[in-house]
Residue frames relative to the residue before (quaternion, step in Angstrom):
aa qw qx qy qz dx dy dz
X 1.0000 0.0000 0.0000 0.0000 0.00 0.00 0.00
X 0.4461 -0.7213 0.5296 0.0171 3.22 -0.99 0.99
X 0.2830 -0.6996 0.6007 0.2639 3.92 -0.38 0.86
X 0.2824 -0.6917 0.5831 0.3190 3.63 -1.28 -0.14
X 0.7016 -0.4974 0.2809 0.4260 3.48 -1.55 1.16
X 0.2913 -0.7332 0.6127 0.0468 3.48 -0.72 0.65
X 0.2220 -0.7904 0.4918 0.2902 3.57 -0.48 0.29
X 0.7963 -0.1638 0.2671 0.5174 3.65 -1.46 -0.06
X 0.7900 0.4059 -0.1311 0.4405 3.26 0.00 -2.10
X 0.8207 0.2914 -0.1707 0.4608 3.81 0.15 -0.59
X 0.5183 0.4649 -0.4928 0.5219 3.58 1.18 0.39
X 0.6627 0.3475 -0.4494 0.4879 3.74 0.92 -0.83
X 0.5860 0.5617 -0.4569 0.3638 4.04 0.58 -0.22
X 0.6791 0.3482 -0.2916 0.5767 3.57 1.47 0.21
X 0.5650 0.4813 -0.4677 0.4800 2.95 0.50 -0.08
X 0.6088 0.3716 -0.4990 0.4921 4.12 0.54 -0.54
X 0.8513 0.2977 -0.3761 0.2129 3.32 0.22 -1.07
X 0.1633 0.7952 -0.4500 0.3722 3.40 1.39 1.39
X 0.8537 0.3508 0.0501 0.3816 2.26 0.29 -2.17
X 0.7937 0.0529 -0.1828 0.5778 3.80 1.59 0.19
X 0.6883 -0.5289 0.4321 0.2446 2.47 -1.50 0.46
X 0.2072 0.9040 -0.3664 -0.0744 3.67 0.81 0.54
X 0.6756 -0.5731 0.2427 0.3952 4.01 -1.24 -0.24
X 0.4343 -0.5309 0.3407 0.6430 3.29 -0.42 -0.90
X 0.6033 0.5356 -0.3542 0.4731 3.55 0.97 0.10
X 0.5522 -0.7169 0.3276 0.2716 3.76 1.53 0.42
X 0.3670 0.6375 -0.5307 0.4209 3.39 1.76 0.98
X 0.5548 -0.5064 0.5960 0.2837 3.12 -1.62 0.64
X 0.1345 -0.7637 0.6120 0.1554 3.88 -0.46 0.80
X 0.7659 -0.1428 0.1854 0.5989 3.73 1.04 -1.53
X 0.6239 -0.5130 0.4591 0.3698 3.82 -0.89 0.01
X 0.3841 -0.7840 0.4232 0.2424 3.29 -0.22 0.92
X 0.5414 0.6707 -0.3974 0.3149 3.03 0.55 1.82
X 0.7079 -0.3221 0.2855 0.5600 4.03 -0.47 0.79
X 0.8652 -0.1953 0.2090 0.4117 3.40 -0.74 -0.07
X 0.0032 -0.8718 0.4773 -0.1107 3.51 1.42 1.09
X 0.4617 -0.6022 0.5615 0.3302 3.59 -1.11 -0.40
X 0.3181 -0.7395 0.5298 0.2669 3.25 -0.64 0.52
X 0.3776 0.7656 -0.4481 0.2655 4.20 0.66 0.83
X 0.4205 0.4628 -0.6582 0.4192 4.06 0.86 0.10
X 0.4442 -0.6113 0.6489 0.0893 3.15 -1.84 0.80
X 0.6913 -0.3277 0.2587 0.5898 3.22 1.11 -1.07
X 0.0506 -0.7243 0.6868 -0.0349 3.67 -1.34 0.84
X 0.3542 -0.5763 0.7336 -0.0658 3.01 -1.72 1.87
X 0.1599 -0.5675 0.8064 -0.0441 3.34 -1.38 1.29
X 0.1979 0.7726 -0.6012 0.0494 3.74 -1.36 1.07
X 0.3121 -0.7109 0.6259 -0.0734 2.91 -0.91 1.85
X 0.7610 -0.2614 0.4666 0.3672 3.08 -2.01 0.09
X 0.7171 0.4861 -0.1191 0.4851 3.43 0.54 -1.22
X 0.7772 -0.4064 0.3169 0.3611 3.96 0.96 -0.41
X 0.5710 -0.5967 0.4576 0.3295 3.44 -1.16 0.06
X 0.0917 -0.7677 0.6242 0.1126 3.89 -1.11 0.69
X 0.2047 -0.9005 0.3816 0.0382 3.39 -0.56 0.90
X 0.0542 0.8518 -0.5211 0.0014 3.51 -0.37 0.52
X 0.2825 -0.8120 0.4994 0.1071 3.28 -0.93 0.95
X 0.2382 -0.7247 0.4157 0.4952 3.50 -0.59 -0.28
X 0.7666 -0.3553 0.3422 0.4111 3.70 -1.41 0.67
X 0.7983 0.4619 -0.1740 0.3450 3.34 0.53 -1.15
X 0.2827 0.7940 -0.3422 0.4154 3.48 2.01 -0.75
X 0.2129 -0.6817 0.6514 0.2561 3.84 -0.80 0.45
X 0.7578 -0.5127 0.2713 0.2988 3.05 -1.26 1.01
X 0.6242 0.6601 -0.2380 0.3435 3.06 1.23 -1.37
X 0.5291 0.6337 -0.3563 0.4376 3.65 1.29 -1.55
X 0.8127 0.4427 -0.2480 0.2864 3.08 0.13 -1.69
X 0.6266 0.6310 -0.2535 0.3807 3.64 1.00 -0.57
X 0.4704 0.4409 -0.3305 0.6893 3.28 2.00 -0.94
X 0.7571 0.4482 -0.4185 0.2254 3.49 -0.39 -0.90
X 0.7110 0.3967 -0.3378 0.4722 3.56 0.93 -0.57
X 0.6199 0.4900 -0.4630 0.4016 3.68 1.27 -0.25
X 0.6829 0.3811 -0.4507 0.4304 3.91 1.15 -0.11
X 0.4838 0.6669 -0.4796 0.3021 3.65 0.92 -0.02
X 0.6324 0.6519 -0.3148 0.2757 3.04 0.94 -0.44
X 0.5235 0.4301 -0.2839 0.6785 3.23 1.88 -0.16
X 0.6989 -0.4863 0.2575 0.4569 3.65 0.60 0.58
X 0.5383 -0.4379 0.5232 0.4947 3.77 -1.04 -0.93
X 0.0830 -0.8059 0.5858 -0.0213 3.18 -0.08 1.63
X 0.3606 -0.7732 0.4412 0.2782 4.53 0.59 0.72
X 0.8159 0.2406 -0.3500 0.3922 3.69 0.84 -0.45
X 0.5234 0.5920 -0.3618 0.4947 3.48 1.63 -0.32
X 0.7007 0.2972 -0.3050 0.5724 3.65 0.94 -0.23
X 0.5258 0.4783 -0.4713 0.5222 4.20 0.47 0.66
X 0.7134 0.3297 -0.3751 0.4916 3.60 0.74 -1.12
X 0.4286 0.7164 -0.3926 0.3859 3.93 1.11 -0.23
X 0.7598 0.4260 -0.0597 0.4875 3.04 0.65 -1.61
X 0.7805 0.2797 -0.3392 0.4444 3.23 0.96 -0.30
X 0.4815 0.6376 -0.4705 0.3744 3.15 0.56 0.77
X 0.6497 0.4053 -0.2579 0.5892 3.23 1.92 0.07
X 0.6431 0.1322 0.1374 0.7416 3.87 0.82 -1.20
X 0.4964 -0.4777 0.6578 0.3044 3.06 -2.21 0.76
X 0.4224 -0.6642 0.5584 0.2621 3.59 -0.98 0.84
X 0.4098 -0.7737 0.4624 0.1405 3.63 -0.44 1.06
X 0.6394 -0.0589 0.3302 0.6919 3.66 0.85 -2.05
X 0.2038 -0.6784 0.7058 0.0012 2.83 -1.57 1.07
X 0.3095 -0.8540 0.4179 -0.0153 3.75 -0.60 1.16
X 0.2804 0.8206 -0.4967 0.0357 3.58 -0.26 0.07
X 0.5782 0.6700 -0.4510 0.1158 3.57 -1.05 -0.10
X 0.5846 -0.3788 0.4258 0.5774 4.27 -1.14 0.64
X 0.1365 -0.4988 0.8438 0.1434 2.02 -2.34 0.45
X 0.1322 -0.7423 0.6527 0.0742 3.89 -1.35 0.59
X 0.2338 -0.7210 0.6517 -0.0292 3.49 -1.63 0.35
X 0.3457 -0.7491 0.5007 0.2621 3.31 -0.97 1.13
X 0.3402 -0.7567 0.4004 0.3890 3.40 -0.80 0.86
X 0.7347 -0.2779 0.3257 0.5263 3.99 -1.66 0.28
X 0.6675 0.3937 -0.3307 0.5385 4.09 0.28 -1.13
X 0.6832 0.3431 -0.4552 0.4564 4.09 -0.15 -0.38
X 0.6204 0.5701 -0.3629 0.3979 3.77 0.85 -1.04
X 0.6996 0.4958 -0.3510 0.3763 3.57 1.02 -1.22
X 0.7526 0.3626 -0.1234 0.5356 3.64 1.26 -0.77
X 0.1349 0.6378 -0.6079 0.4532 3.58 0.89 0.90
X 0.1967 -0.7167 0.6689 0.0145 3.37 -0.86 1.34
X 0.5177 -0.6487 0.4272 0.3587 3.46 -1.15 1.03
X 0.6019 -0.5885 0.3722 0.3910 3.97 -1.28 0.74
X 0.4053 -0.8046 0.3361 0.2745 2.57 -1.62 1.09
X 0.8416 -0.2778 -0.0325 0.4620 3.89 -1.08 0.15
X 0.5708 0.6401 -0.2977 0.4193 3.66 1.63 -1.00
X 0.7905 0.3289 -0.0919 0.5084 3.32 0.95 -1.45
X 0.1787 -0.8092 0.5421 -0.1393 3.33 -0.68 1.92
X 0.4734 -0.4869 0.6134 0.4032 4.10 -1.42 0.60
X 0.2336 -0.7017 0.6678 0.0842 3.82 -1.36 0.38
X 0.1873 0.7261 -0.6592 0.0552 3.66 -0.61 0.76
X 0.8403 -0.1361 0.1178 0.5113 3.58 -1.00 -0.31
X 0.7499 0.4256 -0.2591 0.4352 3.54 0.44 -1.56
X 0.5892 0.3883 -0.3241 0.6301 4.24 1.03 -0.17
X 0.5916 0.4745 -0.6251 0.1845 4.19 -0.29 -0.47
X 0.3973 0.5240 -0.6757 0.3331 3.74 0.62 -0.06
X 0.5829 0.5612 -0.4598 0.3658 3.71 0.34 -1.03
X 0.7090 0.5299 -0.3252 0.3328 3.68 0.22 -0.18
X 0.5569 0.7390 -0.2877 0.2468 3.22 1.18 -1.21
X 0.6695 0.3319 -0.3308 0.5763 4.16 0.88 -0.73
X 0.8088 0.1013 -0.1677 0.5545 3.96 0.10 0.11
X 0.8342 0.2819 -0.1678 0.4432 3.98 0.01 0.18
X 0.1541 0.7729 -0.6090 0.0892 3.86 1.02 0.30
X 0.5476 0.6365 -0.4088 0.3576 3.68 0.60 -1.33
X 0.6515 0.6048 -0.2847 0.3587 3.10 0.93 -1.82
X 0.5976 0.7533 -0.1857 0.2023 3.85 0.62 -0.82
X 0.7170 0.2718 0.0484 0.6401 3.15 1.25 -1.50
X 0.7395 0.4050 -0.3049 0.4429 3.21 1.57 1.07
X 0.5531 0.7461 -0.2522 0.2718 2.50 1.91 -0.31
X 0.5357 0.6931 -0.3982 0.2722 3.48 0.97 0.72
X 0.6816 0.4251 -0.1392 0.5791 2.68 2.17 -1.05
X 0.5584 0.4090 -0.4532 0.5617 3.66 1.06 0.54
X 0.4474 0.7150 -0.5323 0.0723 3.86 0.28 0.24
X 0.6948 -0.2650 -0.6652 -0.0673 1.45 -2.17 0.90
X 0.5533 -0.3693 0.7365 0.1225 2.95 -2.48 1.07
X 0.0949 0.6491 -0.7540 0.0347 3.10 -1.35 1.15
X 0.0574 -0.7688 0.6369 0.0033 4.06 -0.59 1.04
X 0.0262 -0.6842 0.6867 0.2442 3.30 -1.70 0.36
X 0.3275 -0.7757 0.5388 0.0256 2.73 -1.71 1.34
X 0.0556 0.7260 -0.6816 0.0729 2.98 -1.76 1.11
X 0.8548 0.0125 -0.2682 0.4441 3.04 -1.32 1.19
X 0.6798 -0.4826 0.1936 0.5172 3.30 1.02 1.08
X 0.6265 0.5352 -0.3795 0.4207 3.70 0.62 0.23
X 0.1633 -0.7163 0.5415 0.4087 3.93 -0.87 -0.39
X 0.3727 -0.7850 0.4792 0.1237 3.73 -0.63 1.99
X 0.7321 0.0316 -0.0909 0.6743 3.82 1.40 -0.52
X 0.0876 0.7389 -0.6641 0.0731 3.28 -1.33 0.42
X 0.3195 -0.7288 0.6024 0.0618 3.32 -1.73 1.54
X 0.0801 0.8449 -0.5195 0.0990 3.24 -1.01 0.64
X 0.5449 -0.6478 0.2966 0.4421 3.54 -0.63 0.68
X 0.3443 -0.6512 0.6505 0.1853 3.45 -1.36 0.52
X 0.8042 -0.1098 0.0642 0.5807 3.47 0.80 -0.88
X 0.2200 -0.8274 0.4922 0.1573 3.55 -1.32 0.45
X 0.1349 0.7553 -0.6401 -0.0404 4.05 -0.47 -0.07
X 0.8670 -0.2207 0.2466 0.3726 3.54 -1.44 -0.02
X 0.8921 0.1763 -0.1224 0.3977 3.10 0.43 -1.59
X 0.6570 0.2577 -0.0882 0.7030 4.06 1.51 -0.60
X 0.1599 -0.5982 0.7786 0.1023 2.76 -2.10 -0.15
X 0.5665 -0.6648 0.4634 0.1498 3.45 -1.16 0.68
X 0.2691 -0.7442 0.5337 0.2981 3.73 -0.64 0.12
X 0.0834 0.6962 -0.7127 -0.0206 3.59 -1.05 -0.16
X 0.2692 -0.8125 0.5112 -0.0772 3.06 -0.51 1.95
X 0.1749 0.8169 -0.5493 -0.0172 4.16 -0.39 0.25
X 0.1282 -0.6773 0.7183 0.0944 4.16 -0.57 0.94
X 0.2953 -0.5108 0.7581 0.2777 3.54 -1.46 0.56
X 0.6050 -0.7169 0.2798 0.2044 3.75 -1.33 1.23
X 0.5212 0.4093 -0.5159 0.5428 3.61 1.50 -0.18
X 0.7836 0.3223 -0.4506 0.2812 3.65 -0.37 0.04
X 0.2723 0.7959 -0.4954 0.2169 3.50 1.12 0.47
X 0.8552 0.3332 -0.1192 0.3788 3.37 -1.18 0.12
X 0.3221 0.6770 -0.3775 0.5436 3.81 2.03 0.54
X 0.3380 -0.6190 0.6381 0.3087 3.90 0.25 -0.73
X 0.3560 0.6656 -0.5852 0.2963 3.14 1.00 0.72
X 0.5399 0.6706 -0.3856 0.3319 3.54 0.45 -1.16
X 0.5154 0.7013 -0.1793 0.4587 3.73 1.39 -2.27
X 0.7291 0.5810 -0.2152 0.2908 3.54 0.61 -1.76
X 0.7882 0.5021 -0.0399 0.3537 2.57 0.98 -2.11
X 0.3722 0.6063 -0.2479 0.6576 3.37 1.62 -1.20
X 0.7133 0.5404 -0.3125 0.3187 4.10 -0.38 -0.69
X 0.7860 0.3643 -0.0188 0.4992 2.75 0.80 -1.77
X 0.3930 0.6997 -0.3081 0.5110 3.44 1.51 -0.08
X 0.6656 0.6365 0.0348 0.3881 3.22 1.25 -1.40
X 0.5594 0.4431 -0.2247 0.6635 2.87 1.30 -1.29
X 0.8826 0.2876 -0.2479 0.2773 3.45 -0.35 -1.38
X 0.3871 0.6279 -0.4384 0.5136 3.64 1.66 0.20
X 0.5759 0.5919 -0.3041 0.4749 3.76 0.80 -1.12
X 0.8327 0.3581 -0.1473 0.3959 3.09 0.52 -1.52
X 0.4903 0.5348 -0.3723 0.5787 3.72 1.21 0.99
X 0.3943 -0.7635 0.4496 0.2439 3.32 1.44 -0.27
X 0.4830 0.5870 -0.4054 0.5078 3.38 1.36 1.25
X 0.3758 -0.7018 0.5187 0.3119 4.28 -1.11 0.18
X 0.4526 -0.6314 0.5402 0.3236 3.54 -0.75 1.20
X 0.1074 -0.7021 0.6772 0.1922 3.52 -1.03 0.35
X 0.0567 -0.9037 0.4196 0.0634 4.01 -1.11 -0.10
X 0.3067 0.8828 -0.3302 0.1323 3.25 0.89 0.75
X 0.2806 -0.8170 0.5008 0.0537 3.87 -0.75 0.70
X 0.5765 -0.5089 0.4814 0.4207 3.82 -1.43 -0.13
X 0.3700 -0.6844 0.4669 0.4204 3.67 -0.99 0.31
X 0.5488 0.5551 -0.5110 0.3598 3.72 1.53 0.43
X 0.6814 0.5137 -0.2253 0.4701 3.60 1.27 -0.28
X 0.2805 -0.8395 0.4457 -0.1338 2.50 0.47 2.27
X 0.6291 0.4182 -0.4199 0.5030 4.19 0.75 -0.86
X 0.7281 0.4960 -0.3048 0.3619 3.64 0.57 -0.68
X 0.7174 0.2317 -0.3978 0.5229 3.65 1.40 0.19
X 0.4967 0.5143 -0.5910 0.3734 2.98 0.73 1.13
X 0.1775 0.8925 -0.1814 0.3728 3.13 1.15 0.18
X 0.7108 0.3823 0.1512 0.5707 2.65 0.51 -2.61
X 0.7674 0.4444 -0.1367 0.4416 3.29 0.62 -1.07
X 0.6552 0.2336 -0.4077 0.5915 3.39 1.43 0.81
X 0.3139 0.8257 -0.3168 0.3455 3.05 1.01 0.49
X 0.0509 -0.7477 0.5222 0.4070 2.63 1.28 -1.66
X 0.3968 0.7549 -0.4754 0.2161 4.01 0.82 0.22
X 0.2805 -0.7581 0.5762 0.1211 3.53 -0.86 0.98
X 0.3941 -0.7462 0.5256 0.1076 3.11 -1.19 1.14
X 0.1893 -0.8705 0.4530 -0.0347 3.04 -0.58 1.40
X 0.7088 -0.2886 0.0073 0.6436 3.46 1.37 0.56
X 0.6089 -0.5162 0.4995 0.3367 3.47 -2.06 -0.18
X 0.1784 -0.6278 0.7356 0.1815 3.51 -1.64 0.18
X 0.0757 0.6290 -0.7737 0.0029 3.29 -1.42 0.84
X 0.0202 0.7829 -0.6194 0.0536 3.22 -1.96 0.64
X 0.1019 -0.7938 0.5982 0.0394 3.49 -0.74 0.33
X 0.1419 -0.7270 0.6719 0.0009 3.51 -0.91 1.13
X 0.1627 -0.6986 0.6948 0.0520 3.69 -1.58 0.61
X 0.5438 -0.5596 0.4800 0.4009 3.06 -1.85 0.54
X 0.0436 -0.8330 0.5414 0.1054 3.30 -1.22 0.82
X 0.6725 0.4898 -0.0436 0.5530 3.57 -0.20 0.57
């Protein structure tokens, strides 16, 4: 099954409702994750097309009312920290693209090749020398897609987050195999077997994490806008 071409504006409207857990009123409740924290304040998805906003539920009304009256001068990073702190210490400040394979790369995604394998229960030994973490999660990140060498998996993709219509990537290379196009592979074949669930691979990174848009950038993956966020201490 084949996703259909999403645009700019409605791929980043999936992607949030990926990445959270959101209302029916389009608050951010939690990260769409197992026992997540409830601490984004708020995340801004900007496209060609504009800015999408999400607050969190908990956000006093007030915040949100400043926040959309300073957006309007763009995402300005210190006018929107001293903002935030005026409500929550600001914890982390996020930023970085986010890209998508288009419907034509998805249709021609070649199945993986022999090295680079799906991982379910009967393969997590494969993890143990560079990914143990990876193990006692590996139900809720399916599917795990790893490439293997010398009997180990040296990189391996796996879901970060899931929702109806996508799934996130979360990409990890153990460092002697860096710089092989192995990472490229693994990320691919990830792809494929996301496709083949009848879901839209989603991929997105910091703009300090420079090995990981290269990455993208053999890929052939088009960037279809920015994520920013900001989490606080809560509690």
């Amino acid at each position: 099954m084949i996703p259909v071409d999403y645009n700019d504006e409605q791929l980043m409207q999936i992607q949030a409702e990926t990445l959270y857990v959101l209302n029916e009123q389009l608050q951010i409740i939690r990260i769409n994750e197992a026992n997540a924290a409830a601490d984004t304040a708020f995340f801004i998805g900007s496209t060609t097309q504009g800015m999408q906003v999400y607050v969190a539920e908990w956000m006093p009304e007030s915040f949100e009312r400043e926040l959309h009256l300073h957006l309007r001068e763009g995402i300005q990073i210190s006018h929107l920290y001293t903002l935030l702190g005026r409500y929550y210490a600001v914890k982390d400040i996020w930023a970085g693209p986010a890209y998508a394979f288009s419907s034509e790369q998805l249709e021609h995604l070649p199945p993986p090749e022999p090295d680079v394998i799906l991982i379910d229960k009967a393969q997590d030994t494969l993890l143990e020398r560079y990914f143990p973490d990876l193990i006692e999660q590996l139900q809720l990140r399916m599917p795990v897609v790893g490439y293997v060498s010398d009997g180990a998996v040296v990189s391996v993709c796996c879901s970060a987050r899931t929702s109806a219509k996508a799934v996130e990537a979360s990409l990890a290379t153990t460092s002697d195999y860096r710089g092989r196009d192995l990472a490229a592979k693994t990320v691919r074949s990830w792809a494929y077997a996301v496709k083949q669930g009848g879901k839209r691979p989603l991929y997105s990174t910091a703009w300090n994490n420079v090995n990981s848009q290269r990455v993208a950038a053999k890929l052939g993956l088009r960037q279809y806008g920015v994520d920013f966020n900001m989490t606080v201490v809560t509690g």
